[in-house]
Each structure stands twice: as C-alpha cells, then as structure tokens.
N, C-alpha and C positions, 0 to 999 in steps of 0.2 A: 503381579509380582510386587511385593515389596523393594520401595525403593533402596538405593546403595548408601543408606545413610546410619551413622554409628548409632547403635542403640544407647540411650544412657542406661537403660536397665538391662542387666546381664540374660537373656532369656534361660532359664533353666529346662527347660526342654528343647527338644530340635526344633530347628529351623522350619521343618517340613508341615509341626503341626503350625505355625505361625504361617503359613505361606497356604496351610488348609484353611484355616479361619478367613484370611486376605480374598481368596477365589471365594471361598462362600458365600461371606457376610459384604464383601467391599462394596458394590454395583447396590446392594439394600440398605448401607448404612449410606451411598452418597446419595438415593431418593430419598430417603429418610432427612436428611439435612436439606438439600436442594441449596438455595440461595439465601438459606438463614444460617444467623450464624448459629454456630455449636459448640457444646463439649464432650469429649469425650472423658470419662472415669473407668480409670483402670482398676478393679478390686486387688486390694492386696491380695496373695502375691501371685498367682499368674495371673490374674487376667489386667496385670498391668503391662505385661509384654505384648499381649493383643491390642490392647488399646495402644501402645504407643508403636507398633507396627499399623496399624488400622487409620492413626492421625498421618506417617506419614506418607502413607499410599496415597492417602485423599488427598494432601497439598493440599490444602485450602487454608489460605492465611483467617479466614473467620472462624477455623476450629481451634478451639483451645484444648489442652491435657492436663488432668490431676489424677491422683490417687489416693484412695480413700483404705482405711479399714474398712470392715463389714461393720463398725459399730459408729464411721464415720468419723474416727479420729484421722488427720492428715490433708482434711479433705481443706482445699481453696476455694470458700464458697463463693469469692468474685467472679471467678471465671466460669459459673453459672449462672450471671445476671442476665435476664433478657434472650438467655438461648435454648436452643434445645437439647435434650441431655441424651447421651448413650451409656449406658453404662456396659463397662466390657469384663468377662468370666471365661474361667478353661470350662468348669463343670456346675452342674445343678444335679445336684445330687439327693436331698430330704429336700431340697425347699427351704428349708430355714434362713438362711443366711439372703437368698431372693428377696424371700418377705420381708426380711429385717432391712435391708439397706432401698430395698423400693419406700418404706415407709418413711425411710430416714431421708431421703429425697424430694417423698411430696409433701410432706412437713413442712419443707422450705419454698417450695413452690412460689407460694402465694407471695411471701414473702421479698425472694428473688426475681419474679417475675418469670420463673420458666417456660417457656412456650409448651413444653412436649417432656416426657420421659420414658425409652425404651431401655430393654435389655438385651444385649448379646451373647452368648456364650457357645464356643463349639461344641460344648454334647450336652447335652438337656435331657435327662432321664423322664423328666415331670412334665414336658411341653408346655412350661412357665413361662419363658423367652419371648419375646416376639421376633427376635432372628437367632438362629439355630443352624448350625452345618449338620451336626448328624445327633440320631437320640439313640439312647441304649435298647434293645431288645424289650420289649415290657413281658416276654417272657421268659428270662432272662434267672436262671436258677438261682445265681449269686445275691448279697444283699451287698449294696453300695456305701452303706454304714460298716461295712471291714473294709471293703477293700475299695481303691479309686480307680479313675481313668488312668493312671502310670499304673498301678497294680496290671491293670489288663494287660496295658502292652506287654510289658516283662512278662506274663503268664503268655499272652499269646506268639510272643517269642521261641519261649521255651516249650511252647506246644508244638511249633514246627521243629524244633531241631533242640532236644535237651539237654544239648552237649554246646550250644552255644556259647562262646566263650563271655562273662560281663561285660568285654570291654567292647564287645562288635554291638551287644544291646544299650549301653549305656553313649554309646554315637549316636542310635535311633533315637531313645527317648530324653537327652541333655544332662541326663543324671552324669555324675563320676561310679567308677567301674567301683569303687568300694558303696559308696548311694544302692548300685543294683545289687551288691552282696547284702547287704545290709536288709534290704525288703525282700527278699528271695530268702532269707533263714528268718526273719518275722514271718511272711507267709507258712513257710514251712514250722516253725513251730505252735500258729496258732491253730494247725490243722487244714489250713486253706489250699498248701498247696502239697504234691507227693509228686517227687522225681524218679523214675524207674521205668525199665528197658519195657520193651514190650513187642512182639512177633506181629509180622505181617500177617492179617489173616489170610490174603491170595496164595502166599506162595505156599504155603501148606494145603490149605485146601480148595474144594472148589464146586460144594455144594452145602446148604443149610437147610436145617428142616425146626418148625413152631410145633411143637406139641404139648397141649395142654391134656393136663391129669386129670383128674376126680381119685380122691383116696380119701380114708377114712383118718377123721382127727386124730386119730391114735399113732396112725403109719405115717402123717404127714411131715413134720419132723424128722422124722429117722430117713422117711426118702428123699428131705433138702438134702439132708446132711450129705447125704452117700452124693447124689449130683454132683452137690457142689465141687465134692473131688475130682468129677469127671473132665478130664484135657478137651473135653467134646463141648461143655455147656460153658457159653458164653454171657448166660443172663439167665436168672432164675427169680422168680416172682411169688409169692403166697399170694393169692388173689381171693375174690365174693363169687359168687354166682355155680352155675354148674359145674365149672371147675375151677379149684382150689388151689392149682398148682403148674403153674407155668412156665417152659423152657426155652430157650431158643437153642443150639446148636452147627455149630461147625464140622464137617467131615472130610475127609478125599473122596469118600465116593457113599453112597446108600448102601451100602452093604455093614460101613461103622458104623450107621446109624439103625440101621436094623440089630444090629447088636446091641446097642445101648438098651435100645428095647425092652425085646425080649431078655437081655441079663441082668439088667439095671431097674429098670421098671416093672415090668410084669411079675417076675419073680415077687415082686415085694406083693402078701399075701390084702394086704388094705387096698392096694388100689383098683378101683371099681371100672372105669374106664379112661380110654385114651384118643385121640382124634391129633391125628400128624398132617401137617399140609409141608411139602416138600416143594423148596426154592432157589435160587440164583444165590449168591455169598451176600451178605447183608451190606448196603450200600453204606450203613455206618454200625457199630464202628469198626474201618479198617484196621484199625490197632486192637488187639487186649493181650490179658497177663494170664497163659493158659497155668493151672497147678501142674508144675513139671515134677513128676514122681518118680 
C-alpha cells in the first residue's frame, strides 16, 4: 500500500493504477536498491506519480526523487551522484522515448558516478523495462501510436456497458468527465472507435453452423452481397484455397439454416460446392449487429 502521505504531484489517473505499480514493482524496486543509496526519476508526466508514490512506500531516507523530461530538461543531476538510478513510466509504447532518456542517463554515468541504471514502467508493450507490472497483448490488433493505455481503459469501459455515464469512467481512469468527452469523440472521429446497440446472440438463438462455399469468380460477389443481408450471417470471409467463400451463422433451430441453404446458396447458379459443419452458439462474439430488414 502506498503510504498516507500528500502527493506534491497531483496524480492524473486513479489511485488504483498507482497502487498497481506499488504491489508490482515495490518488493523489485527495494531488492534493486538494498542498502545503497538511490534515485528515483519520475519521467514527465506520469510516470512522476509512480515514482514519487514508489519513493514513499520505500521510506528509505537514502532514496532521493527528481523529475526529468524525456529530453532530460528539469533533471537534478546531484541527487544521482554516487547511487543507483530507477527510472519510473506509466507506458512504453515505440520505444523511443526509453532509448532516448536511457542514453541520456548513461551519458552521465561515468561522470556522476552511478552505480546501476533501471527502468520501471507499468505496461511495457516492447519488454524494454526491466521491471514491468503488465505488457499489452503482442497480438493485439490496435496500433499504440493512435491510441494509449487511457485510450484502452475508456474503450474497455465502454465495451462492458456503452451507456456508461463519463463521469463513473472518468473516477476509474483520474481524467475530468469533460477529459473522457474529449477522447471518446477524438476516438470516435478518427475512426477508432463506433458506439451502437447490438443483440444478444443467446437469447435469439441457440445453434450455429460454418459453411464454406466453392463458387465461381463470376457469382462470387453477387453471393457476398445477397449473405451479407442475411439476419443469419454473422461473419463472412472471401478466402484462397478450395473454397472461396466463407460463412459463419446464427439460427433458432436447423431448419433456418437449411433454408439459408437451399434458398440463399444453392439457388445461386456459380456455386460448385458446399460443406456445413453444424455447432453449439459461437463462444465469441456474444454480441453483433444483425441487418434488421
């Protein structure tokens, strides 16, 4: 737990991600020092709230605190003489900014006499760090050059419930409820992000069936097209190989799926063959946006 002592730096995010960093990183950052003394460098501008949460958990009157730009303006390079350094980040995102202020560091080294130089950061995309609470997905569809770790929560926010009000998310992530208006219509107009209702796929139905096509380049086209209006197809693919043309499907029961078939499919004169494997309701995704006609 962070201890009950006044922050001079206002945190801009909650409390909880500071209190994640503290259980992850603290028990690593006070082996990391042991009985020498230290500094800790808070990077403008979060990850001076983790460092200077992270200084006072430790107590240890041999740790010192600054804060640095990433280009190393602000920095107090006395209170690196002779000790060993941590540097402290919310995110690692390209890299850039790691490399930049690690170099700008050992630069000084030799200089100041530094024992050691790590970095901390709670999410580490690039496993640059050498102490890290959590990394992002690396397979992970988004690119972290749009959008950030606040981007996420507010998206993962309003993935469980879309109707969430700014101001219940803007307590989670330290933002002001106009902050989370503000990146939620950026997202939204840079194309990132689409708000809209969407049907429980259980409660309508309660079987699925995968059938791939084979049809001819000529009918292939024309038979997306016709699917895709179908209330039944939940995913539709142009694919390589023996077959060209890929479905997935929701129904109440095999009987709308045999109609799809036979009325939808087979009718259409181009397609050569068809292979259904009929399954349990797709374990994702529980949500989509049937074409209601």
């Amino acid at each position: 737990m962070v201890k009950n002592t006044p922050f001079k730096y206002k945190p801009i995010y909650g409390e909880e991600f500071i209190k994640k960093f503290i259980d992850g990183l603290g028990k690593k950052a006070e082996q990391y020092f042991g009985s020498d003394k230290g500094c800790i460098i808070g990077l403008r501008d979060e990850g001076v709230f983790y460092g200077e949460a992270l200084c006072q958990w430790l107590n240890n009157k041999k740790i010192e605190f600054t804060t640095m730009n990433d280009d190393g303006e602000g920095l107090e390079e006395e209170k690196l003489r002779g000790r060993r350094v941590l540097i402290t980040e919310n995110d690692i995102i390209t890299g850039k900014a790691y490399k930049k202020v690690m170099e700008i560091i050992r630069q000084k080294k030799d200089r100041l006499g530094i024992k050691d130089i790590k970095f901390a950061a709670l999410r580490d995309r690039l496993d640059l760090a050498d102490f890290s609470v959590e990394g992002y997905n690396v397979f992970a569809p988004w690119s972290l050059n749009q959008i950030d770790g606040l981007d996420l929560e507010i998206i993962k926010s309003l993935v469980q419930d879309g109707r969430k009000p700014f101001v219940e998310i803007a307590k989670k992530t330290g933002l002001s409820p106009v902050g989370i208006k503000n990146r939620v219509e950026k997202l939204i107009t840079q194309g990132v992000l689409r708000i809209q209702a969407g049907l429980r796929i259980e409660t309508f139905n309660s079987v699925s069936a995968h059938i791939s096509i084979e049809a001819e380049e000529k009918a292939l086209n024309s038979l997306a097209e016709r699917l895709e209006k179908s209330p039944l197809v939940y995913n539709l693919v142009k694919t390589s190989g023996s077959y060209n043309l890929v479905i997935d499907v929701v129904a109440s029961n095999t009987t709308q799926i045999e109609r799809l078939i036979s009325k939808e499919i087979r009718e259409n004169e181009g397609v050569k063959r068809i292979d259904v494997n009929i399954g349990e309701l797709p374990v994702i995704p529980k949500i989509w946006n049937p074409p209601i006609v």
